[in-house]
mmCIF entry with sequence, helices, sheets and N, C-alpha, C, O atoms, coordinates in Angstrom:
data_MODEL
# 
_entry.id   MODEL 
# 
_entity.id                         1 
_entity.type                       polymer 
_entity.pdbx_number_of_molecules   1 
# 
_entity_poly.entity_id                      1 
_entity_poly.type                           'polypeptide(L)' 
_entity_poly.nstd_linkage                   no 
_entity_poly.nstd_monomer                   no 
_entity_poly.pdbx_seq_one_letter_code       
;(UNK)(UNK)(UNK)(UNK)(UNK)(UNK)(UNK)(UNK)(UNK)(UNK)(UNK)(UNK)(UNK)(UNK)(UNK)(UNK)
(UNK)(UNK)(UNK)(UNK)(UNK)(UNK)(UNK)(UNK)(UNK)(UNK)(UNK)(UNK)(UNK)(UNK)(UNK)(UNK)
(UNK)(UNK)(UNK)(UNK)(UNK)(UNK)(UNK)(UNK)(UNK)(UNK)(UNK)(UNK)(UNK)(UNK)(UNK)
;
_entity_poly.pdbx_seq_one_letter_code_can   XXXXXXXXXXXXXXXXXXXXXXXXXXXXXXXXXXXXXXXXXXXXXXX 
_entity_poly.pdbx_strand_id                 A 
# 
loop_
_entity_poly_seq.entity_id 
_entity_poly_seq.num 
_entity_poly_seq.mon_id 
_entity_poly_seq.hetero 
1 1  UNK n 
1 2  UNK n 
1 3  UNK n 
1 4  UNK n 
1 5  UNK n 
1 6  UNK n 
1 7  UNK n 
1 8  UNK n 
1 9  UNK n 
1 10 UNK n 
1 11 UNK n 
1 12 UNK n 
1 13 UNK n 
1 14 UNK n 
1 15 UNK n 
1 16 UNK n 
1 17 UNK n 
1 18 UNK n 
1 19 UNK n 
1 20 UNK n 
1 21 UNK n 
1 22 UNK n 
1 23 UNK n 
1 24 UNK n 
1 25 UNK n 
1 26 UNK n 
1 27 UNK n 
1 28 UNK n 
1 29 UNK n 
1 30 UNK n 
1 31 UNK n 
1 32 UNK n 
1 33 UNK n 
1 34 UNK n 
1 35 UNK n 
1 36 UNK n 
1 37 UNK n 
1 38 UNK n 
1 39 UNK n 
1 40 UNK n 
1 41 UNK n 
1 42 UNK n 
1 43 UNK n 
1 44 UNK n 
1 45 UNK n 
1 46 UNK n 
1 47 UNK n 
# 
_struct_asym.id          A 
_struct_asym.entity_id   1 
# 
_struct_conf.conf_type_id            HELX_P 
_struct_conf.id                      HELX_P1 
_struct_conf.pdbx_PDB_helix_id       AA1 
_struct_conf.beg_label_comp_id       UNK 
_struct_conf.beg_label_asym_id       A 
_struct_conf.beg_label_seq_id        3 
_struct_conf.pdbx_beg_PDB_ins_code   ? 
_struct_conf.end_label_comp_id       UNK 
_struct_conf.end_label_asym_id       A 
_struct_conf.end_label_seq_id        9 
_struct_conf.pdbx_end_PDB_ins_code   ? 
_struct_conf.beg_auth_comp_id        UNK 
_struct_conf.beg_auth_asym_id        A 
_struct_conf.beg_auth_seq_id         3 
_struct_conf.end_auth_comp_id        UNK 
_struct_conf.end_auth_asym_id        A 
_struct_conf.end_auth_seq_id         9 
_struct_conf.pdbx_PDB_helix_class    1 
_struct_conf.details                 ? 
_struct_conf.pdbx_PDB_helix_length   7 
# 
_struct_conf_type.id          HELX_P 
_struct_conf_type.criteria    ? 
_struct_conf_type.reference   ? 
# 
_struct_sheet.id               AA1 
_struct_sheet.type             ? 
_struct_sheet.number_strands   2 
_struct_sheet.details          ? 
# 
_struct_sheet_order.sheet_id     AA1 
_struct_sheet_order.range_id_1   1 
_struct_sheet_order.range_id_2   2 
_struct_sheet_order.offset       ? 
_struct_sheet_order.sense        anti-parallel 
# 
loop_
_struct_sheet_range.sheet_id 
_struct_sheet_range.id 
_struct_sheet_range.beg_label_comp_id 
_struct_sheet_range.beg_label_asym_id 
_struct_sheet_range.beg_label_seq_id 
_struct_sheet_range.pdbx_beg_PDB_ins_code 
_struct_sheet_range.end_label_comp_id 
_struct_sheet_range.end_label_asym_id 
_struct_sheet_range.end_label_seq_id 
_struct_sheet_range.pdbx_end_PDB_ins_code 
_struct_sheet_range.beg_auth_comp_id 
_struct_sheet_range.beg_auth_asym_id 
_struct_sheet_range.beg_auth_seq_id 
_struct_sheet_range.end_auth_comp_id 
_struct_sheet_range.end_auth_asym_id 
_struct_sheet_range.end_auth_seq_id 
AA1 1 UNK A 14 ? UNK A 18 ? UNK A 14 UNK A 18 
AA1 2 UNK A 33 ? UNK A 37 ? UNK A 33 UNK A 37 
# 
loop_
_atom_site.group_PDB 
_atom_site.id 
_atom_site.type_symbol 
_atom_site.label_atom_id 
_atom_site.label_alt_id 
_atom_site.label_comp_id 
_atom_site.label_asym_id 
_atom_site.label_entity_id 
_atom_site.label_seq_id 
_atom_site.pdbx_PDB_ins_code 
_atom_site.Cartn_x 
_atom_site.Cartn_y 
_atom_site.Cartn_z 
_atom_site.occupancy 
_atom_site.B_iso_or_equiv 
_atom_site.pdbx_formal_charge 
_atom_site.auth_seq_id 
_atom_site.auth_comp_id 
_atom_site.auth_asym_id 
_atom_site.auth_atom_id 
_atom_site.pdbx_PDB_model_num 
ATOM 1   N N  . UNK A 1 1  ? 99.392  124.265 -46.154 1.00 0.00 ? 1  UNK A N  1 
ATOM 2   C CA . UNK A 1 1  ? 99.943  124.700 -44.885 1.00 0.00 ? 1  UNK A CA 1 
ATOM 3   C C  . UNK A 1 1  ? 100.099 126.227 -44.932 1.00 0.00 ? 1  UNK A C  1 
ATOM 4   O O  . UNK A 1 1  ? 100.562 126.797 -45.920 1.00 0.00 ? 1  UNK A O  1 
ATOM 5   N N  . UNK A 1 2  ? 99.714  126.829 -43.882 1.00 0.00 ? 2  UNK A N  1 
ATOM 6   C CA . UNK A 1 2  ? 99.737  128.175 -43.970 1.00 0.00 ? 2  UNK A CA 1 
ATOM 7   C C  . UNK A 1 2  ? 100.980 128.982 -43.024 1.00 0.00 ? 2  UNK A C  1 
ATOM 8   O O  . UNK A 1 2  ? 101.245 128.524 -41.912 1.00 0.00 ? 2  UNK A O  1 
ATOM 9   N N  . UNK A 1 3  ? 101.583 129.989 -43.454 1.00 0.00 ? 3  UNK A N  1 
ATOM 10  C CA . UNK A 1 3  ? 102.171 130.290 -42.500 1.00 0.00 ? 3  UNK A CA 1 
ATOM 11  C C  . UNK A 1 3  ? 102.356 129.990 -41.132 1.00 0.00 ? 3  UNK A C  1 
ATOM 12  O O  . UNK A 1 3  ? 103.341 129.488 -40.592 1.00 0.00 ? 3  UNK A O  1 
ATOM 13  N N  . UNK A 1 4  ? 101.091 130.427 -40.548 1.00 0.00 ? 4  UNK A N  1 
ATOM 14  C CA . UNK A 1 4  ? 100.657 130.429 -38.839 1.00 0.00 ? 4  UNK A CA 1 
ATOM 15  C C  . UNK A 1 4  ? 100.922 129.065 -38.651 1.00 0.00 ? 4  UNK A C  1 
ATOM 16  O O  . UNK A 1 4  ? 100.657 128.715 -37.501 1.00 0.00 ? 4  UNK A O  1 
ATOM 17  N N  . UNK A 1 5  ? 101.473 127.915 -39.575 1.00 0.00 ? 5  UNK A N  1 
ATOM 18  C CA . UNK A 1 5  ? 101.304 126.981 -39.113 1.00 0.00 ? 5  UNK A CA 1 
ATOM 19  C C  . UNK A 1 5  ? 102.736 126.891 -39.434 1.00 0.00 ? 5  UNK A C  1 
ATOM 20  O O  . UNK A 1 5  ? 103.407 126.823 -38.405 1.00 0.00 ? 5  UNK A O  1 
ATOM 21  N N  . UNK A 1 6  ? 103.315 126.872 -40.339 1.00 0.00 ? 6  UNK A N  1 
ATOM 22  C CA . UNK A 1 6  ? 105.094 127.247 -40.388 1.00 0.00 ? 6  UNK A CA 1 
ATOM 23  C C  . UNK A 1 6  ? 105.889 127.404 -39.493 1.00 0.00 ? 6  UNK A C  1 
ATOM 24  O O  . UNK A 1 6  ? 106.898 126.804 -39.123 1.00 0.00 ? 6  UNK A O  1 
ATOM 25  N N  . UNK A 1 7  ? 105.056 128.740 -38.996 1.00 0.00 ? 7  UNK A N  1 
ATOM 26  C CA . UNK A 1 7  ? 105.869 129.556 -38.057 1.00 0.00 ? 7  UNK A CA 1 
ATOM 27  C C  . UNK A 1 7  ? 105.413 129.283 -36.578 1.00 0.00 ? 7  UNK A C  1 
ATOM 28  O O  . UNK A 1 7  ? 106.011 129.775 -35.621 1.00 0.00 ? 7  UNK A O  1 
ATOM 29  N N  . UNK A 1 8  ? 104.324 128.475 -36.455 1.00 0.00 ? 8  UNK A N  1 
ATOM 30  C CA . UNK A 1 8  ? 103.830 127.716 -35.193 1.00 0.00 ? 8  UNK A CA 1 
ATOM 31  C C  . UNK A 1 8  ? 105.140 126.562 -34.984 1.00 0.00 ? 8  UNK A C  1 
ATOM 32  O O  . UNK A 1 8  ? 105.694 126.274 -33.924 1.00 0.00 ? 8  UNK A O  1 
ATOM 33  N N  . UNK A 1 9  ? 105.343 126.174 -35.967 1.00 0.00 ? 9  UNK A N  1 
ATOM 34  C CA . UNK A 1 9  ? 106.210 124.857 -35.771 1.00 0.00 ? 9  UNK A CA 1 
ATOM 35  C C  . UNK A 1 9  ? 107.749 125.090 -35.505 1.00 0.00 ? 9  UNK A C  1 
ATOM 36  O O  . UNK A 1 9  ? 108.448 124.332 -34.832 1.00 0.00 ? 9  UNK A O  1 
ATOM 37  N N  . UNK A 1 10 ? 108.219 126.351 -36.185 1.00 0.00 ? 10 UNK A N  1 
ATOM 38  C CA . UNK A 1 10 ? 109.541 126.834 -36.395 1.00 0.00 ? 10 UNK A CA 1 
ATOM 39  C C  . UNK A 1 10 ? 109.146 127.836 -34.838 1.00 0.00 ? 10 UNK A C  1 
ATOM 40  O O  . UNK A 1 10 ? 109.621 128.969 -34.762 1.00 0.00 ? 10 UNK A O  1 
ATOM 41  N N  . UNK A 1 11 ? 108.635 127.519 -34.169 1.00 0.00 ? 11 UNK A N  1 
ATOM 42  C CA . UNK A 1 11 ? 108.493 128.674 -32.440 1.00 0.00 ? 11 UNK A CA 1 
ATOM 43  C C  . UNK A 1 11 ? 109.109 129.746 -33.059 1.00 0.00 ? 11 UNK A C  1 
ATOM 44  O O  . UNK A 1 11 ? 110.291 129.790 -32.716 1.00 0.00 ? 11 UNK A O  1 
ATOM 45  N N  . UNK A 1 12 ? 108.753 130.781 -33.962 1.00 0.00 ? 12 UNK A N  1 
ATOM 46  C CA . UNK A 1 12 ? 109.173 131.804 -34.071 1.00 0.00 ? 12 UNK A CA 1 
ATOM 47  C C  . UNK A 1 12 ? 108.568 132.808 -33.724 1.00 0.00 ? 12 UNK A C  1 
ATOM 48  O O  . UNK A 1 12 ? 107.408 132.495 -33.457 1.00 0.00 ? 12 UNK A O  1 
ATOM 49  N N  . UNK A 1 13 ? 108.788 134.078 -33.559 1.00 0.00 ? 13 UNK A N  1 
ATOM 50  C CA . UNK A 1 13 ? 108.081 135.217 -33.208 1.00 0.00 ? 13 UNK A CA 1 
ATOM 51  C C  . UNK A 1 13 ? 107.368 135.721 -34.354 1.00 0.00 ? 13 UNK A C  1 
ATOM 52  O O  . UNK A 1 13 ? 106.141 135.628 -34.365 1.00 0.00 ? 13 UNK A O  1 
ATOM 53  N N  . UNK A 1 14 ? 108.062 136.310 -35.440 1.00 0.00 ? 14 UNK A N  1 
ATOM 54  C CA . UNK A 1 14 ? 107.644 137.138 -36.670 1.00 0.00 ? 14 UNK A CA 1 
ATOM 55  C C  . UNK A 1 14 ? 108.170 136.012 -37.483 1.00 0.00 ? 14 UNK A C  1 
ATOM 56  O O  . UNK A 1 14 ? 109.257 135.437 -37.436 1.00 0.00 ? 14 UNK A O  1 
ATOM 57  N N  . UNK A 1 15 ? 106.964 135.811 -38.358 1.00 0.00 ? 15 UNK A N  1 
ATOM 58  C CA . UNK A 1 15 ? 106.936 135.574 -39.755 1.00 0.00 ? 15 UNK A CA 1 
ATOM 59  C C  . UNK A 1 15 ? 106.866 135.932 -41.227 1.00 0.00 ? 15 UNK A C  1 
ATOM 60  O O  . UNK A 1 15 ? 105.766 136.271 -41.663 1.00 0.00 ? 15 UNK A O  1 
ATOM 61  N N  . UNK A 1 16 ? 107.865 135.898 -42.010 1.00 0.00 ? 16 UNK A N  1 
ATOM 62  C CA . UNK A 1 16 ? 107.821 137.104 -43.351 1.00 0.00 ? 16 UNK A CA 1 
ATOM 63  C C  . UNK A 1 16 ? 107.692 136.180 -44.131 1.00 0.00 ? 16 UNK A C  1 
ATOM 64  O O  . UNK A 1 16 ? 108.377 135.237 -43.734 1.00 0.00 ? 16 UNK A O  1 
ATOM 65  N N  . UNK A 1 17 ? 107.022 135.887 -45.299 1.00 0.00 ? 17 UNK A N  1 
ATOM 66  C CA . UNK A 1 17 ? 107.126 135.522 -46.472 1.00 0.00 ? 17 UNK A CA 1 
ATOM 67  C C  . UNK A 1 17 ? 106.961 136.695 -47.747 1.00 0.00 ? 17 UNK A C  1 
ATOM 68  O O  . UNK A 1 17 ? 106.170 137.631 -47.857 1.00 0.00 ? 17 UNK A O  1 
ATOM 69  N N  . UNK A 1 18 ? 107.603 136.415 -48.271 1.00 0.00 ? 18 UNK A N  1 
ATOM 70  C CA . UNK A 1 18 ? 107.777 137.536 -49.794 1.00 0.00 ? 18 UNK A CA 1 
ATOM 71  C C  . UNK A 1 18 ? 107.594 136.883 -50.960 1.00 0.00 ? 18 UNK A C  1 
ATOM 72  O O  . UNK A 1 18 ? 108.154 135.849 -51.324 1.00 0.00 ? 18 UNK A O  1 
ATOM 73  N N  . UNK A 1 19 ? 106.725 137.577 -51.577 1.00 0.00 ? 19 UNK A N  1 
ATOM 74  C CA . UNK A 1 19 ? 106.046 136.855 -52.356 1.00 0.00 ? 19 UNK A CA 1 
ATOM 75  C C  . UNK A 1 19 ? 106.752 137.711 -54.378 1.00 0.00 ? 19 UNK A C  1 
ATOM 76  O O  . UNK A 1 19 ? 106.775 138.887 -54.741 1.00 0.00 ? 19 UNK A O  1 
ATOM 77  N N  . UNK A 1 20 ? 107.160 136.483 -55.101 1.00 0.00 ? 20 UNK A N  1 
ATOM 78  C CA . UNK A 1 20 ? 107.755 137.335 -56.177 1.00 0.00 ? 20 UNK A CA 1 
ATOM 79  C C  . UNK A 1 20 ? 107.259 137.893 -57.323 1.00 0.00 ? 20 UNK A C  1 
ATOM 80  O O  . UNK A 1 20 ? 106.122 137.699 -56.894 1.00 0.00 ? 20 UNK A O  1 
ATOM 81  N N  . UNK A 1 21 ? 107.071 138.379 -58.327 1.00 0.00 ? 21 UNK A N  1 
ATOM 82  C CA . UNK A 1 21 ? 106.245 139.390 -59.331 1.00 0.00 ? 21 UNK A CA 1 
ATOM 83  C C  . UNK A 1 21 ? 104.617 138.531 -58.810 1.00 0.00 ? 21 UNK A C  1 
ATOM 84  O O  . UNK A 1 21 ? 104.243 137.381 -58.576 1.00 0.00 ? 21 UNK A O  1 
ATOM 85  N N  . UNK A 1 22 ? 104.013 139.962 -58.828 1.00 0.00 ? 22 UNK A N  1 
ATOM 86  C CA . UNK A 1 22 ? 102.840 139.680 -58.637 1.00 0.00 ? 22 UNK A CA 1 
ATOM 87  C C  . UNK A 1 22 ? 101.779 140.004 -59.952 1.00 0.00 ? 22 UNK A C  1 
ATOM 88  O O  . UNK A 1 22 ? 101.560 141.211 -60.058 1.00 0.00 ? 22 UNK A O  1 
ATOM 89  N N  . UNK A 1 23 ? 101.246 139.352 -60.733 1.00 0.00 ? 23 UNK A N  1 
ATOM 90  C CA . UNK A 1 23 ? 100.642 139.692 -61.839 1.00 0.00 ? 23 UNK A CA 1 
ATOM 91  C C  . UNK A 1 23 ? 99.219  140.499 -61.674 1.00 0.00 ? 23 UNK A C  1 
ATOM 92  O O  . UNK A 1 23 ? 98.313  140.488 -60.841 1.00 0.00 ? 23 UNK A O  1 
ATOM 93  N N  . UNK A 1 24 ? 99.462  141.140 -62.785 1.00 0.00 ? 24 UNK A N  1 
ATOM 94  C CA . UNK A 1 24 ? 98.313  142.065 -62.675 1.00 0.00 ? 24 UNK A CA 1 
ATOM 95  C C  . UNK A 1 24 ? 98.370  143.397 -62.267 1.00 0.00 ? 24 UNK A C  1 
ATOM 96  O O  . UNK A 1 24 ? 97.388  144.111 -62.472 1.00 0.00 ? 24 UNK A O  1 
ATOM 97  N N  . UNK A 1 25 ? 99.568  143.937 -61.609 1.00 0.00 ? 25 UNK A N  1 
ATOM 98  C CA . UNK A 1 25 ? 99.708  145.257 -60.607 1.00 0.00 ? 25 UNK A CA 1 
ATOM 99  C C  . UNK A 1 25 ? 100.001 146.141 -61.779 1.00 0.00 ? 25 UNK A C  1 
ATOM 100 O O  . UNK A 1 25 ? 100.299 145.812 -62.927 1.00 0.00 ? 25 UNK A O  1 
ATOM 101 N N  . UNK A 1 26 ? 99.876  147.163 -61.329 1.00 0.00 ? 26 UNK A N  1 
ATOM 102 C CA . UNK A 1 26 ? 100.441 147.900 -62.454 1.00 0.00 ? 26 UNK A CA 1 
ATOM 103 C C  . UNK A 1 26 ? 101.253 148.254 -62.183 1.00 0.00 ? 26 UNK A C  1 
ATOM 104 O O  . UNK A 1 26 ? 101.245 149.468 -62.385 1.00 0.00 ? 26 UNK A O  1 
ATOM 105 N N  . UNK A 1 27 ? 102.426 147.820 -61.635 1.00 0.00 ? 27 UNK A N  1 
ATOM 106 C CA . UNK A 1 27 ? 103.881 147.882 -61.985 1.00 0.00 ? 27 UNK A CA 1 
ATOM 107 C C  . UNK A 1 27 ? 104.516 146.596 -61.523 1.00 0.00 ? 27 UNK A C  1 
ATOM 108 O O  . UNK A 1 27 ? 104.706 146.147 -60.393 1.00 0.00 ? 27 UNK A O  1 
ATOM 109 N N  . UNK A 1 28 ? 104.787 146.138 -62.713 1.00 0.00 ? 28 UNK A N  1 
ATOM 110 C CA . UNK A 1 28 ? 105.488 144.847 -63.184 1.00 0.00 ? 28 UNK A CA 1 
ATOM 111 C C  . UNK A 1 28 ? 106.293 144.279 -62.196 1.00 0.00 ? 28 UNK A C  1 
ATOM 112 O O  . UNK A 1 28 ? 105.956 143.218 -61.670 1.00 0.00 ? 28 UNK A O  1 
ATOM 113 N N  . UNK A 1 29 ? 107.409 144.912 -61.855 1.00 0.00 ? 29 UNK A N  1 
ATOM 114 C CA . UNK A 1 29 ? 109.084 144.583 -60.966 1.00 0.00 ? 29 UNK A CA 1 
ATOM 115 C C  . UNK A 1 29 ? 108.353 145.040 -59.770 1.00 0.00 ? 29 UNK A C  1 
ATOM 116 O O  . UNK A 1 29 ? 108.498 146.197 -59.375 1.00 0.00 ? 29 UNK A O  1 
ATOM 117 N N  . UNK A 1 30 ? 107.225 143.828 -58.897 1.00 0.00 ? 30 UNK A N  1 
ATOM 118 C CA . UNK A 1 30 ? 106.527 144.490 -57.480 1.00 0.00 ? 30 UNK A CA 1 
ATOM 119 C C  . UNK A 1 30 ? 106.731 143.004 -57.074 1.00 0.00 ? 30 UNK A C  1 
ATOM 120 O O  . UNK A 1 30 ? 106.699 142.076 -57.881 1.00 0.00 ? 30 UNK A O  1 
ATOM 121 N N  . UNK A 1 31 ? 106.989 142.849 -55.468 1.00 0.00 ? 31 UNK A N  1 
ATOM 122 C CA . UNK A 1 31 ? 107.042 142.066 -54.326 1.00 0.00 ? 31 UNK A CA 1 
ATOM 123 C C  . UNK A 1 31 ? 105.162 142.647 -53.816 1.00 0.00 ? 31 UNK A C  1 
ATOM 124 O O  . UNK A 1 31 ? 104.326 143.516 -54.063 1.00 0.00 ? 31 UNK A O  1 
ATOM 125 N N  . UNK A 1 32 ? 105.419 141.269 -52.878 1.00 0.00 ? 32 UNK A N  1 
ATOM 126 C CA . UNK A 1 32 ? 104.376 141.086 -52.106 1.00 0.00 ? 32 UNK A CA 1 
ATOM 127 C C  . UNK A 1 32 ? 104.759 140.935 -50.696 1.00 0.00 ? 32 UNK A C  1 
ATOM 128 O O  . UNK A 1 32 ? 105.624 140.059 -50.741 1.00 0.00 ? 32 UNK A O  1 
ATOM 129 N N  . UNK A 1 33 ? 104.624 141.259 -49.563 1.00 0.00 ? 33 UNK A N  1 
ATOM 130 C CA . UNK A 1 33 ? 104.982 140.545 -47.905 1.00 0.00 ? 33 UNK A CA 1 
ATOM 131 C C  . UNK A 1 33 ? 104.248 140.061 -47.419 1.00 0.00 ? 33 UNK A C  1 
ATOM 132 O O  . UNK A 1 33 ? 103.209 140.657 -47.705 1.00 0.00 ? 33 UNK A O  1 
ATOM 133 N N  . UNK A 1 34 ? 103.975 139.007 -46.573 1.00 0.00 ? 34 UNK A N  1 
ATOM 134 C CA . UNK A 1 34 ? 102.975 138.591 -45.895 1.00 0.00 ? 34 UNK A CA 1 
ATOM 135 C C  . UNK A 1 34 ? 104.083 138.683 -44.446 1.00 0.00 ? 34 UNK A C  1 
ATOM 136 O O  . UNK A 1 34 ? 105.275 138.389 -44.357 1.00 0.00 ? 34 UNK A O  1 
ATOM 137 N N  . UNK A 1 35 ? 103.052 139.252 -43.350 1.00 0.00 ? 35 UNK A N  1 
ATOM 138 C CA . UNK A 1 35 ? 103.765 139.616 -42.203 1.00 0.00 ? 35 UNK A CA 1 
ATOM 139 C C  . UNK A 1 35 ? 102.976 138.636 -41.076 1.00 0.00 ? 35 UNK A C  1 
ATOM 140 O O  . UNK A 1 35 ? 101.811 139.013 -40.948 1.00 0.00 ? 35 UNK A O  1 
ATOM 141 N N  . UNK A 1 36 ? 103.277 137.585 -40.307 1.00 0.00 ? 36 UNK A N  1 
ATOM 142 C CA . UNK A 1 36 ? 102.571 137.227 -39.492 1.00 0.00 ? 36 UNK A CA 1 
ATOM 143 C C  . UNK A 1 36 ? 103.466 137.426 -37.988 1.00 0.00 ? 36 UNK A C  1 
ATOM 144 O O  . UNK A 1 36 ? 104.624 137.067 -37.771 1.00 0.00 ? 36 UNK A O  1 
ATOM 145 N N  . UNK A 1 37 ? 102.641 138.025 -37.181 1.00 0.00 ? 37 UNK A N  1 
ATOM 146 C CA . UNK A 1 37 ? 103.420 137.934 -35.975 1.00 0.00 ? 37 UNK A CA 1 
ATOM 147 C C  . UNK A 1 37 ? 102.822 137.268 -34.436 1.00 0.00 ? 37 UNK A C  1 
ATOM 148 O O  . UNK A 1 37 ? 101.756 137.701 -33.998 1.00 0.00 ? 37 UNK A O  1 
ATOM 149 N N  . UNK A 1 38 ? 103.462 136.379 -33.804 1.00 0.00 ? 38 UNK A N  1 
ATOM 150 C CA . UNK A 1 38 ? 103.324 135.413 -33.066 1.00 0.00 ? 38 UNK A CA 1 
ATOM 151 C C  . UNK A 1 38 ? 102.130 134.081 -33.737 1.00 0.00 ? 38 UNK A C  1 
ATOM 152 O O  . UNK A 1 38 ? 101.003 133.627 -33.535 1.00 0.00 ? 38 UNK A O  1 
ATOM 153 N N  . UNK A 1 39 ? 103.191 133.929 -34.529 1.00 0.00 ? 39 UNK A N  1 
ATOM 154 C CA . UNK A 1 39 ? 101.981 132.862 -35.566 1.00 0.00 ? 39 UNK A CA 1 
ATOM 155 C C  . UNK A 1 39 ? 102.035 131.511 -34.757 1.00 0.00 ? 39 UNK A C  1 
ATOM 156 O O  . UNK A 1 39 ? 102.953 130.821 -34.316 1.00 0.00 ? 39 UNK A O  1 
ATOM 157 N N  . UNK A 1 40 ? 100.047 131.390 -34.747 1.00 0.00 ? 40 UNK A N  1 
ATOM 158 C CA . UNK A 1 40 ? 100.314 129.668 -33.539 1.00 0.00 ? 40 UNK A CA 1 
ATOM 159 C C  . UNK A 1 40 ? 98.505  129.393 -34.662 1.00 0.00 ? 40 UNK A C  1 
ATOM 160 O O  . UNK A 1 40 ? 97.671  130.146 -35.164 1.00 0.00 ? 40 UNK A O  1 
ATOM 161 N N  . UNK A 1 41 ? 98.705  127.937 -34.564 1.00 0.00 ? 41 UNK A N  1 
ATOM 162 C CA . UNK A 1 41 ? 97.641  127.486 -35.350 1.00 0.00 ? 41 UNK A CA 1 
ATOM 163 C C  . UNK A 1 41 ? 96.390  127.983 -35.030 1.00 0.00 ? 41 UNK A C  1 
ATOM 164 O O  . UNK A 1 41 ? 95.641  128.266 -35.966 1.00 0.00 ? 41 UNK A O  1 
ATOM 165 N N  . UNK A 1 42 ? 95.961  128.171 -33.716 1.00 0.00 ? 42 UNK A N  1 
ATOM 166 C CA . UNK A 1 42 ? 94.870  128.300 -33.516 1.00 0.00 ? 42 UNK A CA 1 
ATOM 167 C C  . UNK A 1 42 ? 94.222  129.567 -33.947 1.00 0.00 ? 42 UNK A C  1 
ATOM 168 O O  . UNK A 1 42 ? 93.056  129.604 -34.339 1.00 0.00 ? 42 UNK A O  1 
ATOM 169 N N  . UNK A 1 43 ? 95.122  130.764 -33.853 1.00 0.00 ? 43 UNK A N  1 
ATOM 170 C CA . UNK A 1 43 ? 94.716  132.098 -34.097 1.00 0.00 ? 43 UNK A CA 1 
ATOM 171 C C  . UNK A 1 43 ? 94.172  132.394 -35.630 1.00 0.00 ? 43 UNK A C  1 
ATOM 172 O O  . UNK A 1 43 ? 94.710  131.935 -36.637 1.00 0.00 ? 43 UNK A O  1 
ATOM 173 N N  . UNK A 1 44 ? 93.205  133.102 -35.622 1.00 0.00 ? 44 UNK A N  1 
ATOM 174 C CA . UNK A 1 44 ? 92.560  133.546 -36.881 1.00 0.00 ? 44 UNK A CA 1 
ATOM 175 C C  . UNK A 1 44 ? 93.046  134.573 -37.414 1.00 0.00 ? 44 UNK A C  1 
ATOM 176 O O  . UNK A 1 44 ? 93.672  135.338 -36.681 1.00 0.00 ? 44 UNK A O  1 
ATOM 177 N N  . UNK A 1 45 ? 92.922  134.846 -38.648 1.00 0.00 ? 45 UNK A N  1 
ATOM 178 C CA . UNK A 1 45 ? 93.579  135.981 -39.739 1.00 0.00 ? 45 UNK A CA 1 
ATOM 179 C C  . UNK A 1 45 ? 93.154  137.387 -39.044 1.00 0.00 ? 45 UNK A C  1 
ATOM 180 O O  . UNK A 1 45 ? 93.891  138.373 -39.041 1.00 0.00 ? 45 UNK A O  1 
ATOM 181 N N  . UNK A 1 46 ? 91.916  137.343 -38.481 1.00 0.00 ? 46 UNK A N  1 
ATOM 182 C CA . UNK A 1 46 ? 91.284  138.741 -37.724 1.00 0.00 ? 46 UNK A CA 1 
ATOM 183 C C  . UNK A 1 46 ? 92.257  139.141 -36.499 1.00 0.00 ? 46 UNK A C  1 
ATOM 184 O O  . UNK A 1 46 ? 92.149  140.204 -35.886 1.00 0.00 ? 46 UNK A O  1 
ATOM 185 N N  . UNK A 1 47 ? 93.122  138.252 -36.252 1.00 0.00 ? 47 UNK A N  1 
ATOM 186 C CA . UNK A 1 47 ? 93.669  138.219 -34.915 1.00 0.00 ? 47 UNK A CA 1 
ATOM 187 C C  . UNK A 1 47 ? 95.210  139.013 -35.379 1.00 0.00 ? 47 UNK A C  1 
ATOM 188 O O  . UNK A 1 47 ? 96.075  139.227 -34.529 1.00 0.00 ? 47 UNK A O  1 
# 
């Protein structure tokens, strides 16, 4: 299940997920965000 589909279901406007240590970065103690806004199933990532 992907966000857009989360946040399709939860009728929300903006969607945040934060994502915790991300491996590989070169700096260790790093977050990730994923920002979706007006998330509805149908819409594509290009959108």
């Amino acid at each position: 299940m992907s966000g857009a589909d989360v946040g399709a279901r939860l009728n929300v406007t903006t969607m945040v997920v934060v994502i915790g240590e991300r491996p590989g970065l070169s700096v260790p103690e790093s977050l990730g965000v994923c920002v979706t806004h007006l998330p509805r199933q149908e819409r594509t990532d290009a959108e």
